[in-house]
SEVO-63260 format. One line per 2 residues: number of its first residue (from 0); their letters; for each residue x, y, z of C-alpha. Coordinates in nm, 3 decimals. Example, Ala and Ser with C-alpha at 12.3 -4.5 7.8 and 13.67 -1.06 7.14 Angstrom:
0) AS) 1.230/-0.450/0.780 ~ 1.367/-0.106/0.714
***
This chain:
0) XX) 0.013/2.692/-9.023 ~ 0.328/2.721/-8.791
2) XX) 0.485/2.437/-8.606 ~ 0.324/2.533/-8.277
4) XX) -0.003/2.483/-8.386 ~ 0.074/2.116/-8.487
6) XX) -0.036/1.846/-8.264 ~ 0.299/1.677/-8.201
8) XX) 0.242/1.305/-8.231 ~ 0.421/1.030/-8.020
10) XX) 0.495/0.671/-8.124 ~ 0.305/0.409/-7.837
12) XX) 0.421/0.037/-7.880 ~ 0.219/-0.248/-7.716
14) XX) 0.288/-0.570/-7.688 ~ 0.031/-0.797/-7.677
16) XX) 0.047/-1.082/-7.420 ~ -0.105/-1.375/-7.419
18) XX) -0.416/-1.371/-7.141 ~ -0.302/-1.535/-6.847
20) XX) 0.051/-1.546/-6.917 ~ 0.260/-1.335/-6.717
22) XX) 0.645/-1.213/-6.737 ~ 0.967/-1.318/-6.516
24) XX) 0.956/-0.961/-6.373 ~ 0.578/-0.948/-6.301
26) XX) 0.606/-1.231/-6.093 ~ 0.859/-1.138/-5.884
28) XX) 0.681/-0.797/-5.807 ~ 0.376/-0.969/-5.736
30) XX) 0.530/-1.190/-5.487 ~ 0.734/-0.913/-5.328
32) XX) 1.101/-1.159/-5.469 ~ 1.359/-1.145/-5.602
34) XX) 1.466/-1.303/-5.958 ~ 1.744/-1.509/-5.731
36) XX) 1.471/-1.666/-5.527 ~ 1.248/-1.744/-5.848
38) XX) 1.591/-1.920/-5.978 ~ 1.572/-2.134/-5.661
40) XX) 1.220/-2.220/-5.690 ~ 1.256/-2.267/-6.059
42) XX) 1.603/-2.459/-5.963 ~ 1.375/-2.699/-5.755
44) XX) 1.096/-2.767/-5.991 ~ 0.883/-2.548/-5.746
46) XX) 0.774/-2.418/-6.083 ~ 0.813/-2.549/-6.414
48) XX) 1.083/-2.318/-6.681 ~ 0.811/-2.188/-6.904
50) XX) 0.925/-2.224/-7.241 ~ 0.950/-1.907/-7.501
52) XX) 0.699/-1.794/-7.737 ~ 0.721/-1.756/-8.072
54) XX) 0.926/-1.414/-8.073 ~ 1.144/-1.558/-7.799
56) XX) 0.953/-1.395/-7.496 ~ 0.968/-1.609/-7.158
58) XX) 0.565/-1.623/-6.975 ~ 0.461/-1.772/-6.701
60) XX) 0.129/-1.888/-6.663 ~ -0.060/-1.703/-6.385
62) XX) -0.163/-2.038/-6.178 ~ 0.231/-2.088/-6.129
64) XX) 0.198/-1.811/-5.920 ~ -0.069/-1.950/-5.688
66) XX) 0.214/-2.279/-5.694 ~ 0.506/-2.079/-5.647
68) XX) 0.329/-1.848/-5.362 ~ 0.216/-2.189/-5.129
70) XX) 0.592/-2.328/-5.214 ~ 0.702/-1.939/-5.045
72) XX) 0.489/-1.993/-4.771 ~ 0.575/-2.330/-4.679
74) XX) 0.963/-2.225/-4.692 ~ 0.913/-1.925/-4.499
76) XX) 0.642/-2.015/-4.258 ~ 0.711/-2.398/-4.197
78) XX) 1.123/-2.403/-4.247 ~ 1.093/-2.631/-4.519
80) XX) 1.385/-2.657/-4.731 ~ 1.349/-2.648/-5.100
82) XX) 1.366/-3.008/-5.192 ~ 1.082/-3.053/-4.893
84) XX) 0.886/-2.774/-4.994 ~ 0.907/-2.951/-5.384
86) XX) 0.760/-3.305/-5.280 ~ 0.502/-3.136/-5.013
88) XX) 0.354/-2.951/-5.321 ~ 0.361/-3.311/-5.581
90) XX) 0.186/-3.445/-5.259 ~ -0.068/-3.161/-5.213
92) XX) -0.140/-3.152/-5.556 ~ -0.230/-3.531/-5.598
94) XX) -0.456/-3.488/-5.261 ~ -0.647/-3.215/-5.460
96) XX) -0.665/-3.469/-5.771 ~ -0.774/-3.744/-5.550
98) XX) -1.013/-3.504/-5.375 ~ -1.183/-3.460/-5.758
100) XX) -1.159/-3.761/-5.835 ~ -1.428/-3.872/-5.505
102) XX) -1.604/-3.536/-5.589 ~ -1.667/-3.678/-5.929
104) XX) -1.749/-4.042/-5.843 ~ -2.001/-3.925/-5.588
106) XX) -2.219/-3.685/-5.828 ~ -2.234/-4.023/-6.084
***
């Protein structure tokens, strides 16, 4: 056999990820930003610092987009400044608790 008819064979590495963890750079992409403006938001407890895995490797749970893409909106859209934009979403997110909360006391 000659070395042309040898398959050649490449070397693939994966990573595995954990489901519905997402990285730095996938999040900017998916919310057309830059990695300045996620140090803002991230700055302003928009969105929590997700904290390493085991190997070291920094994910970000895929519901901090849907966070980090109403804190974008309400910046862009509305004007509000950071810190503003960071208590509106504390407030909207105890409205939706509260809203479960009567949800779940009217189905007792």
């Amino acid at each position: 056999m000659n070395e042309e008819s040898q398959p050649t064979v490449e070397q693939v590495t994966a990573e595995i990820i954990t489901a519905g963890r997402i990285r730095r750079e996938e999040v900017c992409a998916r919310l057309g930003i830059g990695d300045d403006m996620l140090e803002v938001c991230l700055q302003w407890a928009i969105i929590q610092h997700p904290e390493p895995d085991p190997q070291g490797t920094i994910l970000f749970p895929e519901d901090a987009l849907d966070r980090l893409g109403r804190g974008l909106r309400l910046h862009r859209d509305l004007g509000i400044n950071w810190p503003g934009v960071s208590v509106a979403l504390e407030l909207l997110d105890r409205i939706e608790e509260l809203e479960q909360q009567v949800h779940d006391l009217s189905n007792l």
